[in-house]
Each structure stands twice: as C-alpha cells, then as structure tokens.
C-alpha positions, 0 to 999 in steps of 0.5 A: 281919182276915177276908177274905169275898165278897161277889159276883164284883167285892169282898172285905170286910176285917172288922176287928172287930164293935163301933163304937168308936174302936180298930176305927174306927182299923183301918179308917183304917189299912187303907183309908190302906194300900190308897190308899197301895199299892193292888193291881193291879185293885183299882178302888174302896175303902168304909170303913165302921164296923168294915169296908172294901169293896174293889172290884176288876176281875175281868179287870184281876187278874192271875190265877195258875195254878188260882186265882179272881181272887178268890183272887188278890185276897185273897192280895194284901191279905193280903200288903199289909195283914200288918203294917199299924199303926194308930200311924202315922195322921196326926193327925184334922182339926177342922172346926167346923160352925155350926147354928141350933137350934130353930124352924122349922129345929130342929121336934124339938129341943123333944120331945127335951128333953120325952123327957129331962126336959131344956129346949132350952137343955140340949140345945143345950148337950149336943150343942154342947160334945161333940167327935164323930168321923166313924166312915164316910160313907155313906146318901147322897154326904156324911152323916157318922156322928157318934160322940160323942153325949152319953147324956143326949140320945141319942134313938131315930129317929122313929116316922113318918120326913119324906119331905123333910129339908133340906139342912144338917139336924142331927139325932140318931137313936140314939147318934149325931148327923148333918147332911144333906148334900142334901134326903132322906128322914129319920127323925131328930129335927131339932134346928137347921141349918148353913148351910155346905154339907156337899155340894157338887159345883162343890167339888174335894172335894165333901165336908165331911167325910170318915172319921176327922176331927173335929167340934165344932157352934158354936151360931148365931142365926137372924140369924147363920144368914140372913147366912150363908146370903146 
C-alpha cells in the first residue's frame, strides 16, 4: 500500500500494479473501510483498477503542529487502512443484463467473428456463457470494466472510433467488454444492445452496476429487445 499526491486536495492508495482479482479485492476492502470510517476531511473516494483516489478538504483537516494537511491526511489512512482485510467483503451481487445482438443494434459483431475465424453464433455464445466482474466504474457516470472476457474473442478497439454510440451498447475493446450507459463517443466493436437502463438519474442509485458485482448477459431477439423497450 503506497500513499502518493496527487495535487493539494487527494492522496492515491496504490494497491498493486496488475488487473486481477486479488489487487481488485483490495481495493474493494479499502474503499468499504474509508466508507465505513472515513477520516475527518476526507470529501470523496474513486476506485479504480489496482487504486483508490481519495479527495479531501484541505481546510476541513485538522492539522497537527509542523505537518501539511496532506501529511495529516496520509497518517490518518495509514492508521485506518493498517490492518484492513480483504476476507470480510460481503458476497458479489449478479445482475443479469439482456442484449440483442447483431443487426443494426450489434454492426461489429459480424467482423468480430471474421477476426477470430468464429461465426456470430460462437461469438454470441462466447460473450454470453461468461460470468464478468465489475473491476471500476469510470469513462463516464456509469460504464462498468467488465473482466472475464473469453480470449478467444477478445478484439482490439477500432482503428477509427464512432462519434456517437447509443446508450445501452455492448461492446468489447481489448480483454474486456462493456455496455454504454448515455450516447458517447466510442471505439469499441459493437456487438448488441441491452434495453435496461444502465444510467438513469430519476433512480435513487442512478447506476446499474457498481464495483465488485457480477455480470452474466442473457441473449434476447429483437422482438423481445422492442417489447422491452416499449
């Protein structure tokens, strides 16, 4: 665990320096510690992949003699974060997401399958039978980093991004997959749509997801996806 600034208002907790499961709980368990207890004038946290960014108030911290509020802040995490454990996180929710692939509402699914030697169907079979973890939230309120992506159709991001994805878009870039919450620019391949809301801010939790749950897509038809949607 590394404390670093990063300017005059946040520390960053580095907790390792790959994506995978075990850094991926220690962040979990960090940022469940500072929610839990949070320090005086700390104002915001941000998990991330192997980190979490904590915000704090300058004037709210309560500064000791010959020390920075920012030396105050990082000697209060350390005693906060000293003996935290990544055992006691309650078990990952699973939510279920629907998606349409192909067409018009998945145009790259068919040159992701060209790319692998694969047909849609095995793609559609791949992305759909994996269970995915939810490893940070971040890009815009919402988007979820899907881990868990089958090697067999992980796909580089394309050459020449869209400047509008709809809302609701599944796509893969790279070794991971995700779903567009709001109407973006994008350069993932596009391979379906989910008609569920991912963001929506009339909702007491505007997100979908959130960091450490669980994800398994449900392949729907069209017919299925309009209903839906209606």
């Amino acid at each position: 665990m590394r404390f670093s600034p990063l300017g005059d208002r946040a520390v960053m907790i580095t907790l390792g320096n790959s994506i995978d499961e075990a850094t991926h709980r220690r962040v979990r368990a960090v940022t469940a510690r500072l929610d839990e207890r949070p320090p005086v004038g700390i104002v915001d946290r941000v998990p991330a992949f192997a980190s979490v960014l904590v915000h704090y108030d300058p004037m709210n911290v309560a500064v000791e003699p010959e020390r920075s509020p920012y030396d105050t802040i990082v000697a209060s995490l350390e005693t906060l974060l000293h003996d935290v454990q990544d055992d006691e996180l309650p078990a990952a929710r699973l939510v279920e997401i629907p998606v349409c692939y192909g067409g018009e509402l998945g145009p790259d699914l068919n040159d992701v399958a060209v790319q692998h030697g694969l047909d849609a169907t095995e793609v559609i079979q791949l992305h759909s039978s994996a269970e995915y973890l939810v490893y940070m939230i971040g890009f815009m309120p919402g988007f979820a980093y899907l881990g868990g992506l089958p090697d067999r159709i992980a796909t580089p991001r394309r050459k020449t991004p869209r400047t509008a994805v709809p809302a609701g878009t599944v796509g893969i870039g790279g070794q991971q997959t995700g779903v567009y919450p709001l109407v973006s620019p994008g350069g993932w391949n596009l391979i379906g749509r989910t008609p569920r809301r991912i963001f929506d801010v009339s909702r007491a939790k505007p997100t979908l997801l959130t960091t450490g749950d669980r994800v398994r897509f449900r392949p729907i038809t069209a017919a299925q996806f309009n209903d839906w949607a209606e």
